[in-house]
Backbone bond lengths (Angstrom), bond angles and torsions (degrees), N, CA, C in turn:
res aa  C-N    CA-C-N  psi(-1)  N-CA   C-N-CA  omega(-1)  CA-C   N-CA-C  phi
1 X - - - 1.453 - - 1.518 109.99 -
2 X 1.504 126.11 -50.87 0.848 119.97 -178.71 1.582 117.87 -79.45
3 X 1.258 147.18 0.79 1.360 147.64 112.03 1.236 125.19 -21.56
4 X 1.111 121.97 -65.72 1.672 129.44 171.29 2.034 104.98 -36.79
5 X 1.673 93.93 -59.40 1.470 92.78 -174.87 1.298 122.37 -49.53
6 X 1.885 115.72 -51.46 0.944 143.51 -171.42 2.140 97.52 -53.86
7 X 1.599 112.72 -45.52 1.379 108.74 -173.83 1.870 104.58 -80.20
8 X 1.607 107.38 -16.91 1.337 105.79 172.13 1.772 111.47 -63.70
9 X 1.170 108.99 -43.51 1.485 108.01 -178.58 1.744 126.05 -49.08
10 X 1.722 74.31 -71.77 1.774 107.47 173.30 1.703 113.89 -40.22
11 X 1.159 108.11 -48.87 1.845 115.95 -172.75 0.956 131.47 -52.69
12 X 1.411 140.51 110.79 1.499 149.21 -140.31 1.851 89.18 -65.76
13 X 1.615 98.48 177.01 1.656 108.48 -176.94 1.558 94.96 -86.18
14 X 1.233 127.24 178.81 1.521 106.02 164.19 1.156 106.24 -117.99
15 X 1.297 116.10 161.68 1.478 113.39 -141.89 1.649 95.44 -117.36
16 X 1.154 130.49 165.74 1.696 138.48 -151.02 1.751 110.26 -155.86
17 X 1.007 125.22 131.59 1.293 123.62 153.68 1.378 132.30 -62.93
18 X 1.314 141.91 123.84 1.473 141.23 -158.66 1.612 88.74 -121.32
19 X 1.679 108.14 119.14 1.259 112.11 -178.25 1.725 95.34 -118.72
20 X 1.692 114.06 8.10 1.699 90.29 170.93 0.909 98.18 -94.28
21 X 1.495 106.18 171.06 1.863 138.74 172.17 1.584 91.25 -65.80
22 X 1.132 113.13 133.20 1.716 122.18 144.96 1.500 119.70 -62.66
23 X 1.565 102.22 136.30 1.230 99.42 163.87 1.333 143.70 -90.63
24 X 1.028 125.55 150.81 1.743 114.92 178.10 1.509 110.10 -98.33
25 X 1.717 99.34 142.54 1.750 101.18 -178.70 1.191 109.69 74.27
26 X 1.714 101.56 -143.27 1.665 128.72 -179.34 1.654 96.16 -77.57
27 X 1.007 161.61 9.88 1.319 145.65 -132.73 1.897 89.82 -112.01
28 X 1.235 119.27 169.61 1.544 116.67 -169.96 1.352 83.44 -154.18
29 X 1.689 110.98 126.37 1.186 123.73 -173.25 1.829 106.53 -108.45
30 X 1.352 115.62 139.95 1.600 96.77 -174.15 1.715 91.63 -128.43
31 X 1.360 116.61 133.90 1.380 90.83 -167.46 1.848 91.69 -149.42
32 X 1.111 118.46 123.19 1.238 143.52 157.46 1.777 152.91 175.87
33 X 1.095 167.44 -98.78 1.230 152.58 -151.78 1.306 99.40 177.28
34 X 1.298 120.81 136.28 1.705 137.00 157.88 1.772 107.74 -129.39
35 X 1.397 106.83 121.36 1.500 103.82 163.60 1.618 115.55 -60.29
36 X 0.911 124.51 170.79 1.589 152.53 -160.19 1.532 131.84 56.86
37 X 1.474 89.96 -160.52 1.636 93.92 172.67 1.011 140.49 -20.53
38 X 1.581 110.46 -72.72 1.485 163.46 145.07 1.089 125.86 -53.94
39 X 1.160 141.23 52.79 1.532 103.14 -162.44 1.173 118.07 -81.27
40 X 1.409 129.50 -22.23 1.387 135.90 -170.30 1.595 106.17 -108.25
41 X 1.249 121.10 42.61 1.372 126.51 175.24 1.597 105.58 -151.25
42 X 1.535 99.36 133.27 1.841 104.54 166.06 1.196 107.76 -59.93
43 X 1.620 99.58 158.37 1.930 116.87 174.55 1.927 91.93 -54.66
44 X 1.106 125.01 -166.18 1.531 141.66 -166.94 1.779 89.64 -132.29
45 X 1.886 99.50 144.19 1.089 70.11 -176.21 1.567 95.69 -111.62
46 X 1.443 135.03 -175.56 1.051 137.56 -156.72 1.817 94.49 -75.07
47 X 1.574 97.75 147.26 1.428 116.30 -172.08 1.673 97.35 -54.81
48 X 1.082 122.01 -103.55 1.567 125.66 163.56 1.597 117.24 -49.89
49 X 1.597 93.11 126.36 1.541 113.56 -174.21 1.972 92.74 -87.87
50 X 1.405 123.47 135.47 1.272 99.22 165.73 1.704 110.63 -116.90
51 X 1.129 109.63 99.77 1.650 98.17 -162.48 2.065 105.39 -67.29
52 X 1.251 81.78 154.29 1.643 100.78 -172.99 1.817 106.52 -123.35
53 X 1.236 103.04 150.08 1.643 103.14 176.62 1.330 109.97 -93.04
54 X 1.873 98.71 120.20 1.235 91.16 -179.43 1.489 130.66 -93.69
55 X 1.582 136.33 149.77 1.246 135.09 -132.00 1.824 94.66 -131.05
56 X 1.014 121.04 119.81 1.714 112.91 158.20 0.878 111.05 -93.30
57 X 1.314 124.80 95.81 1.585 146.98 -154.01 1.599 104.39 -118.65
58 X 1.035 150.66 107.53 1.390 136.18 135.80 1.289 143.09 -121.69
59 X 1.612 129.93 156.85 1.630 110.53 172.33 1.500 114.10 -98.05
60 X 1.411 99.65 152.75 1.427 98.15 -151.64 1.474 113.93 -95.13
61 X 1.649 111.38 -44.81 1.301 130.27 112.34 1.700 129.00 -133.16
62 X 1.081 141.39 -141.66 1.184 149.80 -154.29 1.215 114.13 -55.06
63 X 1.444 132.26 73.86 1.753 102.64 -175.92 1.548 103.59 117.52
64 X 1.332 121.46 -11.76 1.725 128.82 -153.58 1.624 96.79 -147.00
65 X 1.654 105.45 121.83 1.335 104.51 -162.56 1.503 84.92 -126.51
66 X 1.840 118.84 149.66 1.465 104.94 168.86 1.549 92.49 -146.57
67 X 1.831 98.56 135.78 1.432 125.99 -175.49 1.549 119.42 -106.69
68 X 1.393 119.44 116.99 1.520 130.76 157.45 1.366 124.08 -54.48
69 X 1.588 129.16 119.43 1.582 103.12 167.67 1.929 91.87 -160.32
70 X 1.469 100.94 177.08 1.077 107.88 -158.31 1.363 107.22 -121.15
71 X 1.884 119.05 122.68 1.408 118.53 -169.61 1.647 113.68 -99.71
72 X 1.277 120.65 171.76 1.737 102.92 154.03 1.497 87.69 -174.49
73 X 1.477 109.93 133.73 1.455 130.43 -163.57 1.947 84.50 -144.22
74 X 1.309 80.47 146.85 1.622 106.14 174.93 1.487 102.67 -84.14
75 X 1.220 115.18 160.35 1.337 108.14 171.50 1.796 107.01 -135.31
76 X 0.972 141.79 136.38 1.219 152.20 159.40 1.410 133.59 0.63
77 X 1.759 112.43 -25.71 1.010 125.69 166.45 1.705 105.27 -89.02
78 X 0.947 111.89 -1.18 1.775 117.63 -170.97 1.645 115.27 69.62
79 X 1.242 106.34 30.41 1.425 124.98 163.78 1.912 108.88 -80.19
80 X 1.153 107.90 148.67 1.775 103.90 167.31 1.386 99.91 -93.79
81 X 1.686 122.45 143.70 1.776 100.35 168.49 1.811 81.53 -108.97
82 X 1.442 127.53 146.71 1.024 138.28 141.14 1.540 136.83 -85.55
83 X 1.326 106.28 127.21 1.669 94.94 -162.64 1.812 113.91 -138.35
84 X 1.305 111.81 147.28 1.538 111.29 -171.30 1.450 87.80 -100.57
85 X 1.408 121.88 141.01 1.376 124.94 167.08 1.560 101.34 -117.05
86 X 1.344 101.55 163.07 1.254 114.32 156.56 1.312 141.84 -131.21
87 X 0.958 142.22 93.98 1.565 138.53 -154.32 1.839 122.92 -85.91
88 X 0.970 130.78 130.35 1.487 137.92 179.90 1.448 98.54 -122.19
89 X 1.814 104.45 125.33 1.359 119.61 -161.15 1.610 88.25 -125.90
90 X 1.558 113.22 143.55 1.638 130.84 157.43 1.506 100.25 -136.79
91 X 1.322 111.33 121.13 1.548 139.35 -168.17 1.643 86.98 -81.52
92 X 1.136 107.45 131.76 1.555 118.93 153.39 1.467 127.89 -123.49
């Protein structure tokens, strides 16, 4: 163990090739590689967006499904109560 440490100390840095340009001054250099086409451009995104409702849906196990969703009922004093429910479903 104490060898290991002793070669942790001792052991050179490892050394790297620097293929960016330096900068001069204030200047901020950003320098590296993307495979493809594009590289410096996002995918596109599809012409028509089709929005969908989204569901926190899951099975919990076999047969037993349990759902997230979000309530809000007024209440009498003219307060809103906001509320997370949760639902546990068995299909019959």
């Amino acid at each position: 163990m104490l060898a290991f440490l002793l070669f942790a100390v001792v052991a050179p840095a490892p050394s790297y090739t620097d293929a960016c340009p330096r900068g001069s001054g204030g200047e901020v250099v950003i320098c590296g590689s993307r495979p493809g086409e594009s590289p410096y451009r996002m995918p596109r995104l599809p012409e028509r967006y089709d929005p969908k409702k989204i569901r926190a849906e899951t099975n919990v196990i076999a047969g037993v499904n349990a759902r997230a969703h979000v309530d809000a009922v007024d209440m009498p004093d003219g307060n809103r109560s906001n509320r997370l429910m949760v639902t546990i479903g068995i299909p019959f």
